[in-house]
C-alpha positions as CSV (number, residue, x, y, z in Angstrom):
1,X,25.7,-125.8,-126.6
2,X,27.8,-128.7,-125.8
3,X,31.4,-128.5,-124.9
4,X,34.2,-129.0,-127.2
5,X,35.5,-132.6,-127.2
6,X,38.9,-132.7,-125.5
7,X,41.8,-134.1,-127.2
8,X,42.5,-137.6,-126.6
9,X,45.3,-138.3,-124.8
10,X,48.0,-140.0,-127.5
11,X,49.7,-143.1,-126.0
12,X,53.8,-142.7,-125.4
13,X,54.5,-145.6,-127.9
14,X,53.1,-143.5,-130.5
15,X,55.2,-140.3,-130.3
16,X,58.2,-139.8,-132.1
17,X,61.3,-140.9,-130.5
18,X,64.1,-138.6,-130.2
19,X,67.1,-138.8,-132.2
20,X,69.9,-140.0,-131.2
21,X,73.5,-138.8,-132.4
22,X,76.0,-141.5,-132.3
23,X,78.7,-140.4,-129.4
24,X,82.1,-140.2,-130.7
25,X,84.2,-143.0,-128.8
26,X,86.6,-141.8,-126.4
27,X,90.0,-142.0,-127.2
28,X,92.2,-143.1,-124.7
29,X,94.7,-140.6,-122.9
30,X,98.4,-140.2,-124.8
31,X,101.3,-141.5,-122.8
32,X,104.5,-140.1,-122.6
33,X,107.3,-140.5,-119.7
34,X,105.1,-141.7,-116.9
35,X,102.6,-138.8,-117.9
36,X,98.7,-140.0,-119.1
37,X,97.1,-137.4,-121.2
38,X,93.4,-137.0,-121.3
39,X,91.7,-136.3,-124.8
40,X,90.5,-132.9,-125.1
41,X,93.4,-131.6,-123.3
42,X,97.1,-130.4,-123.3
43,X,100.5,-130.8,-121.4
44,X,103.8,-130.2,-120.8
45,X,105.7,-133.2,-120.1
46,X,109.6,-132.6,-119.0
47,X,111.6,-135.6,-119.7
48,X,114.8,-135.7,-117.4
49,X,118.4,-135.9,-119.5
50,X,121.1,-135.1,-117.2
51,X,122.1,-132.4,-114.3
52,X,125.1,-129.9,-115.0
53,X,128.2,-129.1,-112.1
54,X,125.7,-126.9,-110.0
55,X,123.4,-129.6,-109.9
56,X,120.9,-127.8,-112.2
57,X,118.5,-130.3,-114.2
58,X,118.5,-130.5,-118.0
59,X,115.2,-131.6,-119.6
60,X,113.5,-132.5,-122.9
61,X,110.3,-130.4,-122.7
62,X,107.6,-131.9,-124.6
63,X,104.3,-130.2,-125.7
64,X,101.0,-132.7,-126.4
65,X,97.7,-131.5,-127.6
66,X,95.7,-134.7,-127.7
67,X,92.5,-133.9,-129.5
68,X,88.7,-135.4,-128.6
69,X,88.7,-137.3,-132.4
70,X,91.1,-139.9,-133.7
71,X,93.8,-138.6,-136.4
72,X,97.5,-138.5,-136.6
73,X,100.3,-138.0,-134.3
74,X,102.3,-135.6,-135.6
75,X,105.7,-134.3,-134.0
76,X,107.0,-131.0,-134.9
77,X,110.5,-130.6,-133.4
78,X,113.0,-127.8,-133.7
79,X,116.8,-127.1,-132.5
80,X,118.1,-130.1,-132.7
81,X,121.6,-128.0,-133.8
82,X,120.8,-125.7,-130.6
83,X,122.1,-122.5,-132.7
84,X,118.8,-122.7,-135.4
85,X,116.0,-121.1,-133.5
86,X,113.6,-120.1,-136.6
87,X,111.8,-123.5,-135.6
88,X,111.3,-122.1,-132.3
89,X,109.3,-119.3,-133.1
90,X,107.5,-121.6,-135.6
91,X,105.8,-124.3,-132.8
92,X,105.3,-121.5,-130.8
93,X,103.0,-119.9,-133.3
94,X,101.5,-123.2,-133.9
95,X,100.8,-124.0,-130.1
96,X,98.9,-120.3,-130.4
97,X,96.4,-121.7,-132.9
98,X,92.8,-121.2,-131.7
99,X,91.9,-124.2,-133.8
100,X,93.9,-126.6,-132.2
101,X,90.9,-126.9,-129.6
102,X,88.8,-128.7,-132.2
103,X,91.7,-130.8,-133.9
104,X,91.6,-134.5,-134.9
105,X,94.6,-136.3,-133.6
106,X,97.5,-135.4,-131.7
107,X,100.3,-133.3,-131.8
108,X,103.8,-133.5,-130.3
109,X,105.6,-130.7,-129.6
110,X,109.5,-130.2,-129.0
111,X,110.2,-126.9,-129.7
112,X,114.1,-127.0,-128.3
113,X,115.3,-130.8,-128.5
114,X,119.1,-129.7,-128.0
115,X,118.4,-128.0,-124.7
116,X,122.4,-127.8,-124.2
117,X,123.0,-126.2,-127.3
118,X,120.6,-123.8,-127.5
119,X,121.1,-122.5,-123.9
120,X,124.6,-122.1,-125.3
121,X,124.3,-120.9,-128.6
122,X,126.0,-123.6,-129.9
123,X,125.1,-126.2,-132.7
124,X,126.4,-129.0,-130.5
125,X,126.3,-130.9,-127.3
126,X,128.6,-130.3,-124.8
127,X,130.3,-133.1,-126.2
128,X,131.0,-131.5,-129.5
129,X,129.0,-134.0,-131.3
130,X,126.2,-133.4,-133.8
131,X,122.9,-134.5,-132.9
132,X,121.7,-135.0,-135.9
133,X,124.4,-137.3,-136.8
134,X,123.8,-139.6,-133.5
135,X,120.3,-141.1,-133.3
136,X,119.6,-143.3,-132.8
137,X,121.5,-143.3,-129.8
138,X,122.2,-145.5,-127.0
139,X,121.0,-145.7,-123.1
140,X,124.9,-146.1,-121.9
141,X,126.6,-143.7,-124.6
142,X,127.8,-140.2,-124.7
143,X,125.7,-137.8,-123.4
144,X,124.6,-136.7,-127.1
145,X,124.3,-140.6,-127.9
146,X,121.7,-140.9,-124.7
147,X,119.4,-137.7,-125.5
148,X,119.1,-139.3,-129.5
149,X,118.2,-142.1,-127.5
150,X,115.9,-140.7,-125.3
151,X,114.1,-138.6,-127.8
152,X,113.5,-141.9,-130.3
153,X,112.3,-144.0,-127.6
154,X,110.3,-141.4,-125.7
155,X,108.7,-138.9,-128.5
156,X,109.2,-140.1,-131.8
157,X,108.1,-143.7,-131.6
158,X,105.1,-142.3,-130.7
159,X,104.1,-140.4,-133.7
160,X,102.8,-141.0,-137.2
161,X,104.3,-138.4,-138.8
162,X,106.9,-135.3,-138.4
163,X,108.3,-132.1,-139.3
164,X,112.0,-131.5,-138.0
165,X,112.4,-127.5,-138.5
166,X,116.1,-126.4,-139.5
167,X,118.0,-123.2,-140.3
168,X,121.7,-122.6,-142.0
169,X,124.6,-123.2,-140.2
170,X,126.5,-119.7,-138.7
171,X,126.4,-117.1,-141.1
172,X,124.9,-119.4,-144.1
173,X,120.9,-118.0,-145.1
174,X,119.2,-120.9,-146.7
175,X,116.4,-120.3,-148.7
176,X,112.9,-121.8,-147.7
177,X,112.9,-125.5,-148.9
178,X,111.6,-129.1,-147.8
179,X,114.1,-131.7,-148.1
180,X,112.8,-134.8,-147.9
181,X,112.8,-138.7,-149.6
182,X,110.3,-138.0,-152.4
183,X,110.5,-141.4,-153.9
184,X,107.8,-142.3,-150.8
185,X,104.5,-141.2,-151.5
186,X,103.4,-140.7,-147.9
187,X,106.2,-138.2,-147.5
188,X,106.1,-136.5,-151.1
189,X,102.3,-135.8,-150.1
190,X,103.4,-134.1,-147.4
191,X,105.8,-132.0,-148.9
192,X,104.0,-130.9,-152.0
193,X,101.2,-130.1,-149.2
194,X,104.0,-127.9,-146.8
195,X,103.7,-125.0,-149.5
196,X,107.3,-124.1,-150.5
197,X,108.5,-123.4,-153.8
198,X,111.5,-125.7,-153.9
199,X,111.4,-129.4,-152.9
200,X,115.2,-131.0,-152.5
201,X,115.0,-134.8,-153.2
202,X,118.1,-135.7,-150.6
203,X,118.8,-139.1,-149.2
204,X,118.7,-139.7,-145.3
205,X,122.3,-139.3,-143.7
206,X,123.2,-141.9,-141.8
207,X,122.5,-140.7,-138.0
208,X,119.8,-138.4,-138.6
209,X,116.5,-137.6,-137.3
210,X,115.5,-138.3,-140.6
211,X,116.5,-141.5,-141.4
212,X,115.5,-143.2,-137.3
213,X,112.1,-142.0,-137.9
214,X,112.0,-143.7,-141.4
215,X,113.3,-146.8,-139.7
216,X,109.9,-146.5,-137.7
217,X,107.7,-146.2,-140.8
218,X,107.2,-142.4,-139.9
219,X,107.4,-140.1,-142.9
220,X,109.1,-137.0,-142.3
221,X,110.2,-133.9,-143.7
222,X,113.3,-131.4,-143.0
223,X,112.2,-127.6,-143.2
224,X,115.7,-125.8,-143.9
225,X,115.1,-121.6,-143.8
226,X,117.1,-118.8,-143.1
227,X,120.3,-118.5,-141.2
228,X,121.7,-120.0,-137.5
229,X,121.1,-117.6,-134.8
230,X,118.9,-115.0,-136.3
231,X,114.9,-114.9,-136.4
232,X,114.2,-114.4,-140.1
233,X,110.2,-113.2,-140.6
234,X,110.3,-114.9,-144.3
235,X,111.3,-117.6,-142.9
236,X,109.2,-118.1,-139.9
237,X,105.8,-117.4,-141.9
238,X,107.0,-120.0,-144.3
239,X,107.3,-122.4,-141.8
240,X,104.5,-121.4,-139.5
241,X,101.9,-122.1,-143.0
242,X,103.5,-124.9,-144.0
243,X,102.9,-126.6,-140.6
244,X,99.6,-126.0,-140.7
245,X,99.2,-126.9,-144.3
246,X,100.5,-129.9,-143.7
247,X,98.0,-130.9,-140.6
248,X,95.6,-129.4,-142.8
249,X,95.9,-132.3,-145.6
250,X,96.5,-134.9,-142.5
251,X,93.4,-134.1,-141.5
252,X,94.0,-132.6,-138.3
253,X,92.5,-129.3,-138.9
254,X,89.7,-128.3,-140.8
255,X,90.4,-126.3,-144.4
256,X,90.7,-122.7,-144.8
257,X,87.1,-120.8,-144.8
258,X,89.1,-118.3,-147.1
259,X,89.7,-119.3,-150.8
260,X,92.9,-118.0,-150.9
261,X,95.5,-120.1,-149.4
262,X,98.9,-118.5,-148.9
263,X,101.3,-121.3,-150.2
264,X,102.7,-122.3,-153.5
265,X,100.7,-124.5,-155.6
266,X,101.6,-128.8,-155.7
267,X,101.7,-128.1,-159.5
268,X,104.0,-124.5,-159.7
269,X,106.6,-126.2,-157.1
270,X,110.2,-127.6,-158.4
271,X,112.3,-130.7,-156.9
272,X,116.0,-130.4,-157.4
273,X,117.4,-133.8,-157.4
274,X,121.0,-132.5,-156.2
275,X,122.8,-129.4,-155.4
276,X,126.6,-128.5,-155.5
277,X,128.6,-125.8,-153.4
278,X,130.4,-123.0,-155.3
279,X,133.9,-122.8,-153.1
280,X,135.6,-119.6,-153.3
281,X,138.4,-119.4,-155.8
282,X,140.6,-117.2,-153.5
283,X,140.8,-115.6,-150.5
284,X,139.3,-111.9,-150.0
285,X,136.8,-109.5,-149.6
286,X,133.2,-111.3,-151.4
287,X,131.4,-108.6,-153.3
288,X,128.1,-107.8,-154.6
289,X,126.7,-111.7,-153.9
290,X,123.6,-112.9,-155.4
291,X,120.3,-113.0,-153.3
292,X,118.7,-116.3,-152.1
293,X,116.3,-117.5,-154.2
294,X,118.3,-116.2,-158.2
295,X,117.7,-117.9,-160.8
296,X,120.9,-118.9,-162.5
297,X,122.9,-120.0,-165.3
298,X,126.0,-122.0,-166.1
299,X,128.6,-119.3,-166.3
300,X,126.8,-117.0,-164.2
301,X,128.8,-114.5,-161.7
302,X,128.0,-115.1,-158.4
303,X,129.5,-112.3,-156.8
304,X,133.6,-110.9,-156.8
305,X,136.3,-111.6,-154.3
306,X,138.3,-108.6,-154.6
307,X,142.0,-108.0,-152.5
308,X,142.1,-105.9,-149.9
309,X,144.7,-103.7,-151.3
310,X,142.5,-103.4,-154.7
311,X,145.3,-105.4,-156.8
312,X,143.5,-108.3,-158.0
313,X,139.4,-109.1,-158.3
314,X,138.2,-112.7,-158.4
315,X,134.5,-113.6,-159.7
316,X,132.6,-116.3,-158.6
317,X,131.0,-118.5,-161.6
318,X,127.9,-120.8,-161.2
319,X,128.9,-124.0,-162.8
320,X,125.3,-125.3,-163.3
321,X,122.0,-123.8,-163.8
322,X,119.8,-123.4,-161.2
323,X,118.5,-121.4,-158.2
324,X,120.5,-120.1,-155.1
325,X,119.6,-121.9,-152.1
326,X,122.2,-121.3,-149.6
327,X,124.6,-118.0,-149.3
328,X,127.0,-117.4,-147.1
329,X,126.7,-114.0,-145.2
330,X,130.4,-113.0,-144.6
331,X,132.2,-111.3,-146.8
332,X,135.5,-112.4,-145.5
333,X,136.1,-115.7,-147.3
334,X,139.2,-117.9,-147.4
335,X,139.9,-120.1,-150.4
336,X,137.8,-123.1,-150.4
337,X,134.7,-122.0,-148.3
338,X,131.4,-122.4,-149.7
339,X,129.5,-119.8,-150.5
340,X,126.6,-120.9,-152.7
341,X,124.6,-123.6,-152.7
342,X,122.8,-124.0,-155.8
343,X,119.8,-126.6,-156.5
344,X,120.5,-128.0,-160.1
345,X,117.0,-127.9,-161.9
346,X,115.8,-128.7,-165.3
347,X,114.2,-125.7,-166.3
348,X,115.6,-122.9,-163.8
349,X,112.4,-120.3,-165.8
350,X,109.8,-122.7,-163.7
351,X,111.5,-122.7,-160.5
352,X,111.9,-118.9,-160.7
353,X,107.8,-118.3,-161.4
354,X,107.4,-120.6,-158.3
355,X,109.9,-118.5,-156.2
356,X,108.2,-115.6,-157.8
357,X,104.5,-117.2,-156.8
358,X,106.7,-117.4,-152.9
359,X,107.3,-113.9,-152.6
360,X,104.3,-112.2,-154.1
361,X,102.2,-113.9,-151.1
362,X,105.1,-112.8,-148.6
363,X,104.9,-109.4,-150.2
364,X,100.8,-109.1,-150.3
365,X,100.8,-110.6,-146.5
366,X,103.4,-108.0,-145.5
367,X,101.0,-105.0,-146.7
């Protein structure tokens, strides 16, 4: 019986080749003082400001997470009034992110800008000037004038985009809001996408973060939530999604696998075009004071500034409609403080289902 043929050896030419995936070019490493960092990697750079009496050195600490594909450069910064430290807690969430391993672009992360202040527990410099009122800045200035400087020239010229987290001043709550320039596309985007119920249409102050990263093209938003001084969990969690919602629709991270996304919807939110303070009337003892967050109406009581000795009671009117974004948290007042700040809206019914659409997801996340 003769032997089965053998197969006949197939020439290489004719196999099939091997695919080939395209390599994704290299992106080069992300410069910041002196430091060269690596894609696919993460530092912390310390950028030298200045030495106190004892010859101790103060520093800008940086965070960068330079991801392996191309994207944005987004800075998130926080205390740059050293007393509001919600923003703290908030990068440092962020920086925990599992997911930042795989992200697109590059993020830059200052999570205490006013090192002086917030070693001190103070909203200022040494100097007693306001940070935010000095960029941006000048190499020979004051010492608050040279750290604006230092921060625009080292860290935010070197972004694409940014967040600057922000709480109220010393015993002042603010209610979770973005206040930002919304007649720019780029940066009403990005608000609409950071997930809070109310969006504050405010023009940049002269001075301000805000305003020196416009002047380098970069759109930016303020986060402003809860109170100087004091961790606030609402406020934190607000922050914490709406930094990654925002990176989210730059592209940086992938979307949610989950369908449910805790923020409130581009189409429930509200922008307030203005606001005005509600001053006390008289000096006293403020009573009963509305919550952050109330919806209300012209003619409203906001709360009642009674006299010590029980002789004479005060109320508090609302002199437009609108919803309570600010509060003051003392109840010793003298006449003239403010002691609500209220965002004038249209139709204060919508803004109150979008701050009702807030706290049902901060309720259902809390259980």
């Amino acid at each position: 019986m003769p032997s089965p043929a053998r197969p006949r050896p197939v020439a290489a030419a004719n196999l099939p080749r091997p695919q080939r995936t395209a390599r994704e070019p290299t992106r080069p490493p992300f410069k910041i003082g002196g430091v060269s960092i690596a894609s696919g990697t993460r530092a912390t750079v310390d950028l030298p400001i200045s030495v106190l009496f004892d010859h101790t050195p103060m520093k800008l600490s940086v965070r960068v997470v330079h991801g392996r594909r191309h994207g944005p450069t987004l800075l998130v910064c926080a205390a740059v009034h050293g007393d509001e430290i919600n923003g703290v807690e908030i990068i440092r969430r962020v920086l925990r992110l599992a997911s930042l391993a795989r992200m697109s672009g590059t993020l830059v992360a200052v999570p205490v800008v006013n090192t002086f202040g917030f070693i001190n527990q103070s909203r200022y410099l040494p100097d007693r000037r306001d940070l935010n009122r000095s960029f941006p800045g000048s190499a020979k200035g004051s010492l608050t004038s040279q750290l604006a400087h230092l921060f625009i020239e080292e860290v935010v010229s070197k972004c694409t985009h940014g967040i600057d987290l922000h709480t109220g001043a010393i015993h002042r709550a603010n209610f979770p809001q973005i206040r930002a320039e919304l007649a720019d596309n780029a940066v009403r985007d990005m608000a609409h996408a950071f997930g809070v119920p109310l969006l504050l249409n405010a023009k940049v102050r002269p001075g301000s973060l805000r305003e020196a990263g416009t002047r380098h093209g970069i759109p930016m938003l303020v986060y402003e939530a809860g109170e100087a001084l004091r961790y606030d969990s609402e406020s934190i969690r607000a922050g914490f999604r709406g930094v990654v919602n925002v990176m989210r629709f730059l592209g940086m991270l992938a979307p949610p696998r989950a369908q449910r996304v805790r923020s409130v919807p581009a189409e429930s939110q509200v922008i307030a075009q203005s606001s005005m303070w509600v001053r006390a009337p008289a000096g006293g003892l403020l009573r009963n004071p509305v919550q952050l967050g109330t919806r209300v109406d012209r003619g409203d009581s906001l709360g009642v500034i009674a006299d010590p000795m029980g002789s004479d009671e005060v109320r508090v009117i609302s002199g437009v409609d609108g919803i309570i974004i600010c509060r003051t948290n003392l109840p010793v007042v003298n006449q003239g403080d403010g002691l609500f700040n209220i965002a004038h809206v249209t139709d204060p019914a919508v803004a109150q289902e979008a701050v009702d659409i807030f706290r049902d997801d901060r309720e259902s996340e809390a259980r």
